[in-house]
N, C-alpha and C positions, 0 to 999 in steps of 0.2 A: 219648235213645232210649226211656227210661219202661220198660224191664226192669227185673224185680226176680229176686234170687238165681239160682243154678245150679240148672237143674229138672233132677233125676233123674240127679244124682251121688253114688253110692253111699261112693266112695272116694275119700280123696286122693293117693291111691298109681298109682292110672291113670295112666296118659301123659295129656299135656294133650290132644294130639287126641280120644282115646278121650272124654273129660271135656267137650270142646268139642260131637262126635258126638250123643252121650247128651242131652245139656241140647238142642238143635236139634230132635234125635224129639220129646222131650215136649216142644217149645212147636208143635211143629205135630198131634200128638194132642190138647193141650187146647186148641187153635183159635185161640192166640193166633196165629198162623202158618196159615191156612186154605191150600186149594188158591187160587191164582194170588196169593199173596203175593210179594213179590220181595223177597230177604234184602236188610239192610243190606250195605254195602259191606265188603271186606275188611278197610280201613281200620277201621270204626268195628266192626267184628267184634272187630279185636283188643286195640283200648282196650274195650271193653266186656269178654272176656274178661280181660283184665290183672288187670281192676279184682273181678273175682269170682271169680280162680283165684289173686287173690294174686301173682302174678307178672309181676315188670316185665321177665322174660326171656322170655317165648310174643311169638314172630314170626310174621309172615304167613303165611311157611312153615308153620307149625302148623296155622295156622286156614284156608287153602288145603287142606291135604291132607287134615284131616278133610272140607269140602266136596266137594273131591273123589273121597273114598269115597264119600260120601252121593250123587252124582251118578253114579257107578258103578255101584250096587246099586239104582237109580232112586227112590232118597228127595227126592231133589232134582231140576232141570232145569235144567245151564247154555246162554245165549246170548249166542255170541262177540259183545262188544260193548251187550251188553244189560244183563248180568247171572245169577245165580242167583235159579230161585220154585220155589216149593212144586208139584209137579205137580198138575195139573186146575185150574177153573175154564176158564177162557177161554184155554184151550193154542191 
């Protein structure tokens, strides 16, 4: 995937969601993540996070639910079948 560390986690005390959330705004504020990006997959969401939160216990569950606040509060755009992007560019 060619990520490097957890952007803009303050603490290790946060819930992993929260942790998961946080790190997702700041890679699409510093453009690593522009508008019409489409996130990795759930799957390689959660080995990527495993491996930078330390935890071989964070499930899908986790990294689902944060997305899906992020897609609530319209930080995100999910499409059934398509996937999770970054809203704008070519909506």
């Amino acid at each position: 995937m060619g990520w490097t560390g957890l952007a803009g986690s303050n603490t290790m005390s946060e819930p992993f969601y929260r942790q998961i959330m946080t790190d997702i705004r700041a890679r699409i504020a510093s453009g690593e993540w522009p508008p019409g990006t489409k996130l990795p997959s759930t799957a390689d969401l959660v080995e990527f996070y495993k491996l930078r939160l330390g935890s071989d216990t964070l499930t899908a569950s986790t990294v689902r639910h944060a997305v899906s606040l992020l897609i609530e509060v319209g930080e995100l755009r999910g499409q059934q079948g398509l996937g999770v992007y970054v809203p704008g560019g070519a909506d």
